[in-house]
C-alpha positions as CSV (number, residue, x, y, z in Angstrom):
1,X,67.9,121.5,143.5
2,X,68.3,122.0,139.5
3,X,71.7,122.8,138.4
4,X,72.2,125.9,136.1
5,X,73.8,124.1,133.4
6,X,76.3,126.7,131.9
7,X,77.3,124.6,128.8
8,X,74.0,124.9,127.3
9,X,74.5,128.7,126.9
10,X,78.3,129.0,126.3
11,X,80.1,126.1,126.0
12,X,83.6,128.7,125.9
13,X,83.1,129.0,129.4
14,X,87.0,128.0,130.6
15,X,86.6,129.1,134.5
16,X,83.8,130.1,137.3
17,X,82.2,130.8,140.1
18,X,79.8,128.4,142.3
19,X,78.4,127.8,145.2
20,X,78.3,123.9,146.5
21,X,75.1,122.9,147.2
22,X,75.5,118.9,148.4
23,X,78.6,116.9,149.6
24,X,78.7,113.3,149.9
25,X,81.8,111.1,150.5
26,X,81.3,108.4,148.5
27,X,81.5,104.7,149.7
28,X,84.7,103.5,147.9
29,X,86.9,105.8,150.8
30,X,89.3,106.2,148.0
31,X,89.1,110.4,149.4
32,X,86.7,111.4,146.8
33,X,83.5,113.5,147.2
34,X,80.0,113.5,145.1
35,X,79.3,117.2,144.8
36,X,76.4,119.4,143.7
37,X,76.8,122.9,142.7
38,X,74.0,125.7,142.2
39,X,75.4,126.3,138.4
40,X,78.6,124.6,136.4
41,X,80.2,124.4,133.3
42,X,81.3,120.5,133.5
43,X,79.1,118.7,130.5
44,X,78.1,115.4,132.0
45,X,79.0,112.4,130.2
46,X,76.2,111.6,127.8
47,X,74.7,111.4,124.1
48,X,78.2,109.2,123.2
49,X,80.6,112.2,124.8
50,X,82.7,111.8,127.3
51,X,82.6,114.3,130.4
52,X,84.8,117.3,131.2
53,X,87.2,117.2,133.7
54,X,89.1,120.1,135.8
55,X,89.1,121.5,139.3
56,X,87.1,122.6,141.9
57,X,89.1,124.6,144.6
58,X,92.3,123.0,143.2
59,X,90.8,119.5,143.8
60,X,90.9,117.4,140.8
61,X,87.2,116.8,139.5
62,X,87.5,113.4,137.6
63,X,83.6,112.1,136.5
64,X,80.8,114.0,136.1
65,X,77.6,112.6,135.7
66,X,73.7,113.7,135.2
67,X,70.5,112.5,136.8
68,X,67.1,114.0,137.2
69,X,68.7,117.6,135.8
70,X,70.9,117.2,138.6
71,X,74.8,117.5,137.6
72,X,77.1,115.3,139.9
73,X,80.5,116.0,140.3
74,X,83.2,112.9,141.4
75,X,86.0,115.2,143.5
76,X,89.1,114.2,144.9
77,X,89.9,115.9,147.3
78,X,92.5,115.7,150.6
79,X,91.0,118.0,152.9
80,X,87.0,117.4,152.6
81,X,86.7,120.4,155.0
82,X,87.5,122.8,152.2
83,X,84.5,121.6,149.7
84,X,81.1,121.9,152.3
85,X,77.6,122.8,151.3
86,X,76.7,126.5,151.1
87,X,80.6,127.7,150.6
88,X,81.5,129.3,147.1
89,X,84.0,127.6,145.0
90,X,86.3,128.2,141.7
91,X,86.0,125.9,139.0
92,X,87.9,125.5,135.8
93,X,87.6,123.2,133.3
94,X,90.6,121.1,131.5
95,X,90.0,123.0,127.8
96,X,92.1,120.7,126.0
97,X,89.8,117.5,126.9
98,X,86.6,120.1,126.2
99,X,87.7,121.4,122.8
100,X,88.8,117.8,121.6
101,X,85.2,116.4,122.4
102,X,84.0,119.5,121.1
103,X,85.5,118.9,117.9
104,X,85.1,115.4,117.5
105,X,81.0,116.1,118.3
106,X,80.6,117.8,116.1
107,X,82.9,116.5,112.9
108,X,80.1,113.2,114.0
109,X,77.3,116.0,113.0
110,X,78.5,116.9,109.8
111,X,80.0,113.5,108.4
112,X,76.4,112.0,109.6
113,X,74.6,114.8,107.7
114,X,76.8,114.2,105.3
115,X,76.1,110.8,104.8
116,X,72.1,111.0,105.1
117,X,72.2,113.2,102.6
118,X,74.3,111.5,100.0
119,X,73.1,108.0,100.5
120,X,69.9,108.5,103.0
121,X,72.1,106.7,105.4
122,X,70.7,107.1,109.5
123,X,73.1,107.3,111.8
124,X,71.9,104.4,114.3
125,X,75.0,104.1,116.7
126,X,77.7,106.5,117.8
127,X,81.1,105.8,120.2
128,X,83.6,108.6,120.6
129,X,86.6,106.2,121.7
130,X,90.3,106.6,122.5
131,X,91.8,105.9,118.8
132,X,88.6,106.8,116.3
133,X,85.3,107.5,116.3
134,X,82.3,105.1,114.6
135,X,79.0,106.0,113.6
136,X,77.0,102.8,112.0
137,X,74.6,103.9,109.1
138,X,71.6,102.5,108.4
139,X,70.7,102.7,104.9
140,X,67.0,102.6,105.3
141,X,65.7,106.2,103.5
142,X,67.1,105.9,99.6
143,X,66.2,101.9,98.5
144,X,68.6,102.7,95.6
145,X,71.3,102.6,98.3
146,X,72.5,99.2,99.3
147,X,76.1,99.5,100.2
148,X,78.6,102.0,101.2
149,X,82.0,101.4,98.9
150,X,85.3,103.0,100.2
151,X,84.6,105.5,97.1
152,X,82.0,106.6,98.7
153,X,83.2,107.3,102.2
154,X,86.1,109.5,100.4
155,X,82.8,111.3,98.2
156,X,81.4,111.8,101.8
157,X,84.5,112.7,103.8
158,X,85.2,115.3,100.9
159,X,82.2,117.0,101.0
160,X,82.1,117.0,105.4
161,X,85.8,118.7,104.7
162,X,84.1,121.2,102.8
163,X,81.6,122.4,105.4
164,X,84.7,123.1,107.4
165,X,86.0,124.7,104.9
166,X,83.0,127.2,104.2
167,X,82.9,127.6,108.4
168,X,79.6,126.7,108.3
169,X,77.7,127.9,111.5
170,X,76.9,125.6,114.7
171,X,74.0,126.9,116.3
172,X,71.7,125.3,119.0
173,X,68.3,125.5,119.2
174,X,65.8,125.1,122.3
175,X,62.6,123.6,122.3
176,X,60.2,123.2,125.3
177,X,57.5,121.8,122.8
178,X,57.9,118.8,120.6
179,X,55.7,120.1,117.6
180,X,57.9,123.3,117.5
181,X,61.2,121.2,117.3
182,X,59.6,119.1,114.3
183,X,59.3,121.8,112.4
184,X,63.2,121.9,112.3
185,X,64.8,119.8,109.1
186,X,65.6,116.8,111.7
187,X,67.7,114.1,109.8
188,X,66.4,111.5,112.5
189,X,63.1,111.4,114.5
190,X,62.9,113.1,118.0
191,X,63.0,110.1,120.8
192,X,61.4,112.9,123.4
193,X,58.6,115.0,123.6
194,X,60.4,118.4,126.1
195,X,63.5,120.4,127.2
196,X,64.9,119.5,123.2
197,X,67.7,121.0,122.1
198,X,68.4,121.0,118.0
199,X,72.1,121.1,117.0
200,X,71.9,123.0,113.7
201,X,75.2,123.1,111.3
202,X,74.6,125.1,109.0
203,X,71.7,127.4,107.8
204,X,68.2,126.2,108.7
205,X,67.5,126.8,105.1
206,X,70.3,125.2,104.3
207,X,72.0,122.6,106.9
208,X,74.0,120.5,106.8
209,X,72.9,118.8,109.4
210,X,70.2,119.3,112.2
211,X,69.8,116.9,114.5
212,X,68.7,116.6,118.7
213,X,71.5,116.8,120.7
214,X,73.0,117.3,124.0
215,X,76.6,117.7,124.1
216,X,79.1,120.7,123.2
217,X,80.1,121.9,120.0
218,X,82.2,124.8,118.6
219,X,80.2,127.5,117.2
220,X,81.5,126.8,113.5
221,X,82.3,124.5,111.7
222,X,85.8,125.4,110.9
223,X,86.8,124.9,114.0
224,X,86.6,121.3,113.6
225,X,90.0,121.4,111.5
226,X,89.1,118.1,109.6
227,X,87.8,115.2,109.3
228,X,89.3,111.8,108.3
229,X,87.9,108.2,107.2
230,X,89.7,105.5,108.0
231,X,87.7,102.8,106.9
232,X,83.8,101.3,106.4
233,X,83.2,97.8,107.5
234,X,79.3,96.0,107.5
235,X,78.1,95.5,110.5
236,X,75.1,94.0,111.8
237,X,73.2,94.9,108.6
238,X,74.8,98.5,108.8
239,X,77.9,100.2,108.0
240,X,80.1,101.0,110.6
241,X,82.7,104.2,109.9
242,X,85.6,104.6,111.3
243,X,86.9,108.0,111.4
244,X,88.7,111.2,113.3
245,X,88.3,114.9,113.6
246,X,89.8,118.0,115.1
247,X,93.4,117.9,116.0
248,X,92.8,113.7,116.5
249,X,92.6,113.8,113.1
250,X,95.9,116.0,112.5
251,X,97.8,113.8,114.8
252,X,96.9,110.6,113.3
253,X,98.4,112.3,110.0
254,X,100.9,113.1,110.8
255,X,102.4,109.9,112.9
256,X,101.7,107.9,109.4
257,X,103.5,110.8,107.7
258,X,106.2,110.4,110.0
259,X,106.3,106.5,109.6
260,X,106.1,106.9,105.4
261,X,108.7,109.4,105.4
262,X,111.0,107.0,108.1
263,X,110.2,104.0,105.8
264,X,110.8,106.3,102.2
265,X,114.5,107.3,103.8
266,X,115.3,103.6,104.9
267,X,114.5,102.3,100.9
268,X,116.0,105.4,99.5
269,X,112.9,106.3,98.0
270,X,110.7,108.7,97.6
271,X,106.8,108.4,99.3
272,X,105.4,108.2,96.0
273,X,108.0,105.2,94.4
274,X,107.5,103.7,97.9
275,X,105.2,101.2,97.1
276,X,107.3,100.2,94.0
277,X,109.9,99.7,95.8
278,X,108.0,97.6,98.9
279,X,107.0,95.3,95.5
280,X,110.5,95.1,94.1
281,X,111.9,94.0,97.4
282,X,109.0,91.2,98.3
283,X,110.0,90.1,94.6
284,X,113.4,89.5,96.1
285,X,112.7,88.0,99.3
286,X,110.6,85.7,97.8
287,X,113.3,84.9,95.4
288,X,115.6,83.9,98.2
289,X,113.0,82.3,100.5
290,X,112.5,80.1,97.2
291,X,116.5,79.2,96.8
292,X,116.6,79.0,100.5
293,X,114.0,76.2,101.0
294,X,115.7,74.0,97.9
295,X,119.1,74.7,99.6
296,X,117.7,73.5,103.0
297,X,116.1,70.2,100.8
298,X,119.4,69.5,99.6
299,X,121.2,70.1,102.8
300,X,118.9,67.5,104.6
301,X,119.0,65.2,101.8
302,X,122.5,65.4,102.2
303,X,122.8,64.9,105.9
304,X,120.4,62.0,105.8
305,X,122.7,60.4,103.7
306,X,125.6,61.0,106.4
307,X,123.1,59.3,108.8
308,X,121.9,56.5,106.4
309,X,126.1,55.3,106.7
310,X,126.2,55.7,110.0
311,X,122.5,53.2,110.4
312,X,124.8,51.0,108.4
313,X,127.9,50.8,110.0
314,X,127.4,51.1,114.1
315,X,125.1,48.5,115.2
316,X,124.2,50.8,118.6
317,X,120.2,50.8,119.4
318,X,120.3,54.6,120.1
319,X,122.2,57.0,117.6
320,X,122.4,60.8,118.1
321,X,122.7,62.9,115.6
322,X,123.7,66.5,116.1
323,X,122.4,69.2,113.8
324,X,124.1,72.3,115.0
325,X,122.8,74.2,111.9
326,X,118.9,73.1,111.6
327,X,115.7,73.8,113.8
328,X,113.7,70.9,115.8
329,X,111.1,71.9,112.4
330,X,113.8,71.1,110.2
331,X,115.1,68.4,112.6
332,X,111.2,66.8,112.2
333,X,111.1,66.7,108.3
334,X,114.5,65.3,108.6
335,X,113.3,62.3,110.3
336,X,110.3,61.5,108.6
337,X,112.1,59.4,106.5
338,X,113.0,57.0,109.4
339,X,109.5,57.3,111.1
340,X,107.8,53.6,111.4
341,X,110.5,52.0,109.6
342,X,113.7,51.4,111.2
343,X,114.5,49.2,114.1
344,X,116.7,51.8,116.1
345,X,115.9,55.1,118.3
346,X,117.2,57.9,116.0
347,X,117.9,61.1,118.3
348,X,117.9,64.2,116.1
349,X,119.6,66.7,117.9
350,X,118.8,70.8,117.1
351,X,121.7,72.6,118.6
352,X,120.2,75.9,118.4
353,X,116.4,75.0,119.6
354,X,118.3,72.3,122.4
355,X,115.6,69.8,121.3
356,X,115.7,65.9,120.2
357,X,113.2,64.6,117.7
358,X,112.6,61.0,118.6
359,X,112.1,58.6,115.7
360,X,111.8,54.9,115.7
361,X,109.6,51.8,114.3
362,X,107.2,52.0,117.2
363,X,109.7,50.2,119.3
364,X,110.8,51.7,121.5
365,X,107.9,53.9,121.9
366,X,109.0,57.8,121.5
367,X,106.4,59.1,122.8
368,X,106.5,57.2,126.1
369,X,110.4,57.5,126.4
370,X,109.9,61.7,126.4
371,X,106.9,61.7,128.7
372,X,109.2,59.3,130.7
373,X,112.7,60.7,131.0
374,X,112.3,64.5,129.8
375,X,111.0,66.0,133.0
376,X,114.4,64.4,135.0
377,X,116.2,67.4,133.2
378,X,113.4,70.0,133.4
379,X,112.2,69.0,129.4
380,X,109.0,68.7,128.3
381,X,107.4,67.6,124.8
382,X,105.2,64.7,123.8
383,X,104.4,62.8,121.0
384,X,103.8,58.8,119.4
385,X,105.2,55.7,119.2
386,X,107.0,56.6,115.9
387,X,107.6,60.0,116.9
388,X,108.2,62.6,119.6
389,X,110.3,65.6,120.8
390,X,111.8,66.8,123.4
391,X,112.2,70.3,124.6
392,X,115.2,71.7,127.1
393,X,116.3,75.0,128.1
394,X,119.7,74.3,127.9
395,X,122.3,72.3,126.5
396,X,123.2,70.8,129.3
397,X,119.9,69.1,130.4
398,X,119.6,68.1,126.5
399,X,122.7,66.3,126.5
400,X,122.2,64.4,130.1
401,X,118.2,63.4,128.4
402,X,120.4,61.7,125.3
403,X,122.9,60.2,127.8
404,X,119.7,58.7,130.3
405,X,118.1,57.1,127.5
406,X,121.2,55.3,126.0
407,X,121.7,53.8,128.8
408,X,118.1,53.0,129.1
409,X,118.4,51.1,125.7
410,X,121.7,49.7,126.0
């Protein structure tokens, strides 16, 4: 039986009466029903919009979906003896979800009109998703148009705004006869030949856009709110636009608001200086990442000198050398100076990572000794004959790894 689709002649509709036509209890047994109803309001997902969601008899109706003009209705629902065929129900629809998709719809209409008509771009792709929407445009109708710059997505999001602003009309046109709907100023070709219906924003004389489509819009253009770029890409030979309408579009606003105004208060700024004041204080951390590192040079320099009397003076083939102040990175550069020539194992010992770098002349081999020993105290690392580390979770383990190999060596 052919559902009475009651979005294609109000799409306001909040709440109504049915009468269930087909149950099914689908195979998942997760308690949900596929029902058919002689007439509802729930839009079916389709034409890049999501589907409405709501109730049916208090049960929660969470999918909706269309085949062969035959609406299908996912219910969950703990008593299936309340939902059977031939027994009238109460629907409702969740209005939020409807007016958002609403909005974004049709804020996709106008910045696509917008942008066929300013640069002969064709809208060849649409996705409504969770954070933004896209629409890729092909620019395939104006040859003197090669690329879409980010002026020109602010050009094109200024003039969508104003058809909000002006509350352009939404109307929607029916067509049983393909001739009849060509006759409409269509911004892209019709892909079927019956039941079309023509979203028109705008005047027909004047739209700003007119295009086939299926899904629900508000009945102005104002009701949109706004719309918002948030950036152009290429893609695939197109441009892809990023973007937000409707209260998405207000929300996203005002959380960077928000974070500007949080990030103004924390540099004692105000939003405008902000961005000279981000610059000035890079300036200065770059500054002291620059005296940092020469510090850091001379610190090493200083304690491989401390080590260079200690090679000297204690004959032992293993020496450890704490660095309670340096990283295992730091603790690396440090030893590259005794890598492949010296003829004792050199333990450089990071305090605050609890990790050795191994350096010797190739003998003994580094790498070997930490693939060796280093799992015995839950370690691990790797490395070559001149070089290696070794990685422990605590002190403890680190210390006992120096402690095994000395004795190794001894």
């Amino acid at each position: 039986m052919k559902t009475t689709k009651l979005y294609q002649t109000d799409t306001y509709i909040k709440s109504w009466d049915a009468v269930i036509t087909s149950v099914k209890k689908n195979e998942k047994d997760d308690g949900s029903l596929t029902i058919t109803l002689d007439r509802t309001a729930f839009f079916p997902e389709g034409g890049g919009q999501s589907c409405d969601t709501g109730y049916m008899n208090g049960a929660r109706v969470i999918d909706v979906q269309e085949s062969a003009d035959e609406i299908y209705h996912t219910v969950l629902c703990s008593d299936p003896a309340t939902l059977s065929a031939g027994s009238p129900v109460k629907c409702s629809l969740d209005w939020d979800r409807r007016f958002d998709n609403m909005q974004r719809h049709c804020g996709e209409h106008i910045l696509s009109g917008v942008f066929y008509d300013l640069f002969g771009g064709v809208n060849r792709g649409f996705h409504m998703g969770h954070d933004y929407m896209t629409i890729d445009i092909s620019l395939e109708e104006d040859p003197d148009t090669t690329v879409i710059t980010a002026e020109d997505a602010l050009r094109a999001e200024l003039k969508a705004n104003e058809v909000i602003w002006f509350d352009a009309p939404v109307t929607v046109l029916r067509f049983d006869d393909r001739s009849d709907a060509e006759k409409m100023p269509l911004r892209k070709a019709l892909a079927f030949d019956e039941d079309i219906s023509i979203v028109c924003v705008g005047s027909v004389e004047n739209a700003a856009d007119c295009v086939a489509c299926c899904g629900t819009h508000p009945s102005s253009a104002g009701q949109v709110g706004l719309i918002k770029i948030y950036k152009v890409e290429k893609y695939k030979g197109m441009f892809r636009i990023y973007f937000e309408a409707g209260r998405r579009a207000l929300a996203d606003y005002d959380a960077k608001h928000t974070l500007l105004t949080d990030m103004s208060d924390r540099y004692s700024s105000s939003v405008q200086d902000l961005p000279e004041k981000l610059t000035a204080q890079e300036n200065r951390l770059a500054s002291v990442k620059d005296e940092l590192f020469h510090l850091k040079k001379a610190f090493i320099a200083g304690e491989q000198a401390k080590l260079d009397s200690i090679i000297e003076s204690d004959p032992s083939a293993v020496i450890v050398y704490p660095l309670p102040d340096l990283s295992m990175d730091d603790a690396f550069d440090m030893g590259k100076k005794y890598m492949g020539d010296t003829d004792r194992l050199i333990m450089l010992y990071s305090e605050k990572d609890t990790s050795y770098v191994l350096v010797s002349g190739g003998d003994p081999d580094c790498g070997s000794l930490v693939k060796e020993y280093a799992s015995f105290y839950n370690g691990k690392g790797g490395g070559s004959k001149v070089s290696a580390r070794a990685i422990f979770s605590d002190d403890t383990d680190a210390r006992l790894f120096a402690e095994l190999i000395e004795k190794h060596l001894r």
